[in-house]
C-alpha positions as MATLAB code, in Angstrom:
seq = 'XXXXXXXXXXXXXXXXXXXXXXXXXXXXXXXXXXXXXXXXXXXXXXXXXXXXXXXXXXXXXXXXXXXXXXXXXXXXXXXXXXXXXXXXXXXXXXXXXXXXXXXXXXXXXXXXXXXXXXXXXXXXXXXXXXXXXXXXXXXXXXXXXXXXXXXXXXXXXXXXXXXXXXXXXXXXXXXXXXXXXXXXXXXXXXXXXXXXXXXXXXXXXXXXXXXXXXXXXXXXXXXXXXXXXXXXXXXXXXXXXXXXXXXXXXXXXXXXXXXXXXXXXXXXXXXXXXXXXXXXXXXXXXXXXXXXXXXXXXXXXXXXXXXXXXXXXXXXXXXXXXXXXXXXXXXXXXXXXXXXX';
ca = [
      -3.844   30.922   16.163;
      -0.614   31.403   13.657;
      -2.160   32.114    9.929;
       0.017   31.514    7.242;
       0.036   33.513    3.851;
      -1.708   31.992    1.190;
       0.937   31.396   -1.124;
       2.644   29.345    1.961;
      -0.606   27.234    3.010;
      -0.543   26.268   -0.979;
       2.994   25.542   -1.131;
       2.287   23.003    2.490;
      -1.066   21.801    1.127;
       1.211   20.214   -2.004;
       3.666   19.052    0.264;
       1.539   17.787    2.317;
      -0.285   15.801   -0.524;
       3.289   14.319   -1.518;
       4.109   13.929    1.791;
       1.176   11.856    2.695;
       2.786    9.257   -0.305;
       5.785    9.329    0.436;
       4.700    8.428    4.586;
       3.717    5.592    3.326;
       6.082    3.754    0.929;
       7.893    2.898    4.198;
       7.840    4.080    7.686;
      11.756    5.121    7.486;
      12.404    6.529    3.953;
      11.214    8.100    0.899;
      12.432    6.266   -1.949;
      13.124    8.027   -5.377;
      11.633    6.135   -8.108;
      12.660    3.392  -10.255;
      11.422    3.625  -13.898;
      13.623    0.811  -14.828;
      11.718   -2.461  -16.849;
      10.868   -5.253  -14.850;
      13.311   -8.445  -15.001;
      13.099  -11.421  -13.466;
      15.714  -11.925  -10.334;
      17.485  -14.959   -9.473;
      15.259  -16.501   -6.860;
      18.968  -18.024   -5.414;
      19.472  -17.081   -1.637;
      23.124  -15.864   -1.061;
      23.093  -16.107    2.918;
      25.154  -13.540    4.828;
      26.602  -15.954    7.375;
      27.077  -13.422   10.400;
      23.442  -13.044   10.301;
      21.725  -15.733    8.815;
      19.819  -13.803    6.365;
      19.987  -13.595    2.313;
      18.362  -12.084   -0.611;
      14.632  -13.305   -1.510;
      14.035  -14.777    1.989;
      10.970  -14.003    3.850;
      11.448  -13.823    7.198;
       9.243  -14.496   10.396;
       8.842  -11.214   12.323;
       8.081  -12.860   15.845;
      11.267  -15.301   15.666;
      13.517  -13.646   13.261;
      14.133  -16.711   11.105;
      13.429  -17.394    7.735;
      10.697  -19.873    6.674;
      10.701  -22.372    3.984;
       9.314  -20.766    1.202;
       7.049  -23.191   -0.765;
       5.367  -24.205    2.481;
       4.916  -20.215    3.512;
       3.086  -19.019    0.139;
       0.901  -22.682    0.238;
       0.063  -21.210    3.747;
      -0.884  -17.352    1.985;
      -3.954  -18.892    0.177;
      -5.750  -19.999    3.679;
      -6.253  -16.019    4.152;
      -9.050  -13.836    3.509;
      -6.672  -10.804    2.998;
      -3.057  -11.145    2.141;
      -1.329   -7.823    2.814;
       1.963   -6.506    0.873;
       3.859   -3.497    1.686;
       6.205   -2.025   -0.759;
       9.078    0.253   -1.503;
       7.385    2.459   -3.833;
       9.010    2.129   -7.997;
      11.243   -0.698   -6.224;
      10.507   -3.304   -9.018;
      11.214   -6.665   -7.422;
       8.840   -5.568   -5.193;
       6.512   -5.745   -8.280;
       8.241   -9.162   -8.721;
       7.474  -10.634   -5.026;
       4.020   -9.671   -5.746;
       3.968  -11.701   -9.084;
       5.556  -14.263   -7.320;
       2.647  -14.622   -4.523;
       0.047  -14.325   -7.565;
       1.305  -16.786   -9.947;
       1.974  -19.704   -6.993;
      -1.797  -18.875   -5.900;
      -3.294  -19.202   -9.449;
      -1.117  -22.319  -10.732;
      -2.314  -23.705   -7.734;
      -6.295  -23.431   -8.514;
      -6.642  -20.023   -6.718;
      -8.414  -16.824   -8.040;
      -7.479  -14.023   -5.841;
      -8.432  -10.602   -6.761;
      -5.561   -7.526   -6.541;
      -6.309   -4.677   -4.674;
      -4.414   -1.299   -5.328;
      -3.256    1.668   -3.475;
      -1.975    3.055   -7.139;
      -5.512    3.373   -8.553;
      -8.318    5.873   -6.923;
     -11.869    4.837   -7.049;
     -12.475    7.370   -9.840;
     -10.622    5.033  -12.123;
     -12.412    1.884  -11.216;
     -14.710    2.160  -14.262;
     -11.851    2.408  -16.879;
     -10.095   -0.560  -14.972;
     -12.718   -2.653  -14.938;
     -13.032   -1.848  -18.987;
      -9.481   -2.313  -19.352;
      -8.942   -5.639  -17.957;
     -12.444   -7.459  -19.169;
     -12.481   -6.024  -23.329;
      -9.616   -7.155  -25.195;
      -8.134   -4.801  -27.457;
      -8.519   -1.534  -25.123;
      -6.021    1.062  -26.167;
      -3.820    1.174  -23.638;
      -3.374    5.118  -23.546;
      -6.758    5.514  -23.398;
      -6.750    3.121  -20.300;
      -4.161    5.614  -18.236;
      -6.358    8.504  -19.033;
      -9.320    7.657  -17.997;
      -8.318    5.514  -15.388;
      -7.111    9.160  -13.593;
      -3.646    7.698  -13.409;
      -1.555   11.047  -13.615;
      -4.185   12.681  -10.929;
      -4.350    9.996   -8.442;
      -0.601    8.556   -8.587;
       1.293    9.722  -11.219;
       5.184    8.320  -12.274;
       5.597    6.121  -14.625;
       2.524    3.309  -15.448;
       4.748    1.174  -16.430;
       6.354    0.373  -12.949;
       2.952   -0.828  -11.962;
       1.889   -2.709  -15.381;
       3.159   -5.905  -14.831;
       0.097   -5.995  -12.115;
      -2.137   -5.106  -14.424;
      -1.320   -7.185  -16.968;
      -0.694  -10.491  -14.687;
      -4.342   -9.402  -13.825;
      -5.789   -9.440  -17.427;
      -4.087  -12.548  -18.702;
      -5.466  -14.778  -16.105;
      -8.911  -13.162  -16.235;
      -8.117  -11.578  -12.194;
     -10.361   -8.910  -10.653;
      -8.285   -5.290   -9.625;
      -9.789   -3.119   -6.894;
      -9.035    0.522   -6.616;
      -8.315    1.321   -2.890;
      -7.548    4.713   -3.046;
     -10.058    7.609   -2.856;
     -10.139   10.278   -5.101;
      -6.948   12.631   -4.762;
      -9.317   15.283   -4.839;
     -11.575   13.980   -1.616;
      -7.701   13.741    0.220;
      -6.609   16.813   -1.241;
      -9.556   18.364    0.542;
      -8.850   16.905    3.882;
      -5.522   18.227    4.165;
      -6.754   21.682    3.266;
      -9.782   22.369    5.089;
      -9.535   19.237    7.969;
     -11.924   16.715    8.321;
     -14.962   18.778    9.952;
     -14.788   21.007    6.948;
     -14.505   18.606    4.037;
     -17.223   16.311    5.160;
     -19.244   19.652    4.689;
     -18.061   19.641    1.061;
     -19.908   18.161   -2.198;
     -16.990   15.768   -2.475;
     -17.407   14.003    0.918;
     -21.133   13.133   -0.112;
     -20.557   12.164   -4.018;
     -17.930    9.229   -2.724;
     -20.715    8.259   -0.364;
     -18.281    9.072    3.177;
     -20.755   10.381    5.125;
     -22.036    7.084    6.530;
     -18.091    6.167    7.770;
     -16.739    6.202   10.961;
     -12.734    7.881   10.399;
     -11.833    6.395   13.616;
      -8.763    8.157   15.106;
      -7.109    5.565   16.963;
      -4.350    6.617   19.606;
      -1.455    3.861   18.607;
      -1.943    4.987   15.185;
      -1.994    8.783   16.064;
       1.400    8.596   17.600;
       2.854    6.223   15.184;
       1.595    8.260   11.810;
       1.721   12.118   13.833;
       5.889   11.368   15.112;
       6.549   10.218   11.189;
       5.035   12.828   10.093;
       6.882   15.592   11.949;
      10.044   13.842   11.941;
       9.646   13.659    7.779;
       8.750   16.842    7.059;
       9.678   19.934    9.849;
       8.640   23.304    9.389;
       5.000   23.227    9.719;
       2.743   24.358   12.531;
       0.502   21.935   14.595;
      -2.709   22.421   12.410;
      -0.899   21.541    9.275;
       0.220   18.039   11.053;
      -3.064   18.004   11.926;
      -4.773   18.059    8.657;
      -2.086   15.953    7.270;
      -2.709   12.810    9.622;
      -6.401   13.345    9.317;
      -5.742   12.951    5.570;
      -3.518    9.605    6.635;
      -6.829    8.786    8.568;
      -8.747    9.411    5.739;
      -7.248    6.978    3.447;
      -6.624    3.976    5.507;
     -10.432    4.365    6.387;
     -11.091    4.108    2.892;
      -8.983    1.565    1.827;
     -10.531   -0.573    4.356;
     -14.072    0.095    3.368;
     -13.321   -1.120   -0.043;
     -10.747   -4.280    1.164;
     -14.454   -5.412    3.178;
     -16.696   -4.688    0.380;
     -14.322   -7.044   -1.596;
     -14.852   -9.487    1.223;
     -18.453   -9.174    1.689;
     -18.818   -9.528   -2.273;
     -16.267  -12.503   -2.474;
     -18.293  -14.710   -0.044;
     -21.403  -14.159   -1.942;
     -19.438  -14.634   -5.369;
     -18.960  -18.872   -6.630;
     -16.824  -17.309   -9.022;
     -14.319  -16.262   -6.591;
     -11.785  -18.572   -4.826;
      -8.768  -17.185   -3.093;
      -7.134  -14.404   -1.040;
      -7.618  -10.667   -1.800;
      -3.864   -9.372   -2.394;
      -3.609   -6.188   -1.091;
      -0.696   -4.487   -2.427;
       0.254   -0.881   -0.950;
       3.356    1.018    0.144;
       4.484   -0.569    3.665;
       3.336    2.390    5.650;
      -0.174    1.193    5.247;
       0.399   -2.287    6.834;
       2.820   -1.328    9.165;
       2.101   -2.734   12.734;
      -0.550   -3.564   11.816;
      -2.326   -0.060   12.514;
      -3.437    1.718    9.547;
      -5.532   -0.720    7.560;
      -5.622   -4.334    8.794;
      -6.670   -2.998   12.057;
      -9.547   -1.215   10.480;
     -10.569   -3.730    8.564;
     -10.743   -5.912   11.334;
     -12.679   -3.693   12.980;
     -15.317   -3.321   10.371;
     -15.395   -7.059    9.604;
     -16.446   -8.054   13.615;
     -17.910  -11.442   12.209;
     -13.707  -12.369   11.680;
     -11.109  -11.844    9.554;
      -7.897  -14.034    8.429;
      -5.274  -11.564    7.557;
      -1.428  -11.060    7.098;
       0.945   -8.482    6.797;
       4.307   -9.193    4.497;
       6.503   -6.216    4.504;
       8.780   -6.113    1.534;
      12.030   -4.004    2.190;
      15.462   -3.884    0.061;
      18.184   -5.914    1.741;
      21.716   -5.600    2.048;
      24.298   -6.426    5.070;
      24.190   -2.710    6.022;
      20.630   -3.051    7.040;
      20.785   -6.184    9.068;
      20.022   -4.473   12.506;
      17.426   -1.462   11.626;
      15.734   -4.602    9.641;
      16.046   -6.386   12.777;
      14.447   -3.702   15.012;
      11.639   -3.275   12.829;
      10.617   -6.889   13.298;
      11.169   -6.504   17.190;
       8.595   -3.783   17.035;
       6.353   -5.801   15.331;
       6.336   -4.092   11.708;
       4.451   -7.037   10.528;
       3.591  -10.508   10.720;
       6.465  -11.488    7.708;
       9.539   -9.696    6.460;
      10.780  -10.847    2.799;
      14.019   -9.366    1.734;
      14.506   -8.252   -1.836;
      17.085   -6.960   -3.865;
      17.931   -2.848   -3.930;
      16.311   -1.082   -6.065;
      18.483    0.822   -8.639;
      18.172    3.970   -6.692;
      19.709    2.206   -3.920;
      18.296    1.239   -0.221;
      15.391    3.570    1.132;
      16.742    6.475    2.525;
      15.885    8.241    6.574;
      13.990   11.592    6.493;
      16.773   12.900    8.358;
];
C-alpha cells in the first residue's frame, strides 16, 4: 500500500471535505458562490423557439416538455417529500424554492423545510431561532455551527429561514456534524464507527448501504472532479458521500414518521439540497425509500441555470433520468455551472 506524508493526507483530507460539497451542488460543476441579495425575477417565460424551452419553466424529464405551472406546484402538495436540487449560492434557486413554499402555504399547506446547509449540531439553536421572537440574529449563526458545518455567506440561505419564521414553518437540519464526515474521510468508515463521534450522533444502529448504481455514479464524479489521489483516498471520500445521504435520509423519515403522528402538520416536507443529492434518484430518495418500506410519495425537481448554450447537456441529463422535473432558472451572477475539466 502507497502511504502518503502527513502534511499531504491533511492537505487531501481538506480537499476532500470541500470536495465532497462541491460533488454535490451539481453532478457537472462546481459553482463559485453568489453573495449577491436576493431579488425577485420576472416570472415571464422568454421561449427560445429552436428548442422550445425558456427561463422559469419546469420541465418534464421523461417527455422533455414543459408543464403548466399552476397545475404542476397544485400537484407538489399530494407528496410526502418534495425534493429540490440546487446550484449552490445561485439565488433564484433560493427564489424557486420560495416560490414552491409560498403557493403551498397560501393554499392551506404547512410543509416543513428540510436543509442540507444546517448540521444536526445546530438543530437546537434553529429550533430557538425560528419559535422566540426577538433572537439576536448573530447569536443564531453561532450557535447554530453555521461557519463549521457550511460556511459562506448566511445570508444566501436567509430568505429560507426567514420565509420559515414568518409563517410559523418547521426547519430540519439534514446534515450530520462536519466533524462525524470529517472523520469518515480520514480514517474510512470501519474506523470512524470505532470513534466517540459515531456513537454520540447515535449511527451505530444504521445500515450505510453501499449501493452499486450509486458507487459508480458518485466514485466516476469523484475521480473525474478531483485527479491526483490514490484509490483509498476515493475510497474514503465516497464512503463520506455514503455517509451523508444515509443521514440525510434518516432524518427526511424521522420527519415523516413524526408528521403522520403530528395534527399540527399538513403538507409536503421540502427538501432542499445541492442537486447531487437527488440526482437519479440515487443518493437520498432511494434511501429513503428504502427505509420507509410501508411507501413513500416522492419527487425530484432539479433546478439548473439556463441559457441557449445549455440546451443539449440539459437535454441529456433528462435522458439519463437526472430527475423526475427539470425547472430552468436564470444564471447566477457568476455565470452557468462550470465542468471539472
Amino acid at each position: 500500500m502507497k502511504f502518503l506524508s502527513v502534511n499531504r493526507r491533511q492537505v487531501l483530507w481538506g480537499k476532500g471535505l470541500s470536495l465532497l460539497l462541491c460533488l454535490f451542488m451539481t453532478t457537472i460543476s462546481c459553482q463559485v458562490a453568489d453573495n449577491s441579495v436576493l431579488h425577485s425575477a420576472s416570472t415571464e417565460v422568454h421561449v427560445d423557439s429552436q428548442h422550445g424551452w425558456g427561463l422559469w419553466q419546469v420541465v418534464d424529464a421523461s417527455t422533455g416538455v414543459a408543464v403548466a405551472y399552476e397545475e404542476w406546484l397544485k400537484r407538489l402538495s399530494s407528496y410526502d417529500v418534495v425534493y429540490l436540487g440546487e446550484e449552490h449560492y445561485n439565488k433564484y434557486h433560493i427564489e424557486a424554492a420560495l416560490k414552491v413554499l409560498d403557493f403551498l402555504v397560501r393554499h392551506g399547506a404547512r410543509p416543513v423545510i428540510a436543509m442540507e446547509m444546517f448540521g444536526w449540531d445546530g438543530q437546537a439553536a434553529l429550533d430557538q431561532y425560528l419559535t422566540t421572537e426577538g433572537e439576536d440574529r448573530t447569536r443564531f449563526i453561532q450557535e447554530s455551527q453555521w461557519i463549521q458545518n457550511w460556511g459562506g455567506a448566511y445570508e444566501d440561505y436567509e430568505p429560507l429561514v426567514q420565509f420559515a419564521r414568518q409563517h410559523r414553518l418547521g426547519v430540519r437540519a439534514l446534515n450530520p456534524p462536519k466533524a462525524l464526515v470529517r472523520s469518515v474521510v480520514k480514517l474510512g468508515l470501519a474506523k470512524a464507527k470505532e470513534e466517540p463521534l459515531w456513537s454520540q450522533w447515535r449511527m451505530q444502529a444504521e445500515t450505510i448501504v453501499d449501493d452499486p448504481a450509486y458507487r459508480d455514479k458518485i466514485l466516476h464524479q469523484l475521480q473525474e472532479c478531483h485527479g491526483g489521489g490514490t484509490p483509498e483516498d476515493y475510497e474514503t471520500m465516497y464512503q463520506a458521500s455514503m455517509v451523508r445521504d444515509e443521514a440525510m435520509a434518516r432524518t427526511l423519515v424521522a420527519l415523516l414518521t413524526e408528521g403522520r403522528a403530528s395534527p399540527e402538520r399538513d403538507g409536503p416536507i421540502v427538501s432542499y439540497t445541492g442537486g447531487g443529492h437527488i440526482q437519479y434518484q440515487l443518493p437520498v430518495p432511494k434511501r429513503v425509500a428504502r427505509r420507509k418500506n410501508d411507501g413513500v410519495r416522492q419527487v425530484t425537481v432539479y433546478l439548473t441555470s439556463f441559457e441557449t448554450s445549455r440546451t443539449e447537456e440539459i437535454r441529456h441529463l433528462m435522458e439519463d433520468g437526472i430527475a423526475d422535473y427539470v425547472w430552468l432558472t436564470p444564471v447566477s451572477k457568476k455565470g452557468p455551472p462550470r465542468r471539472c475539466r
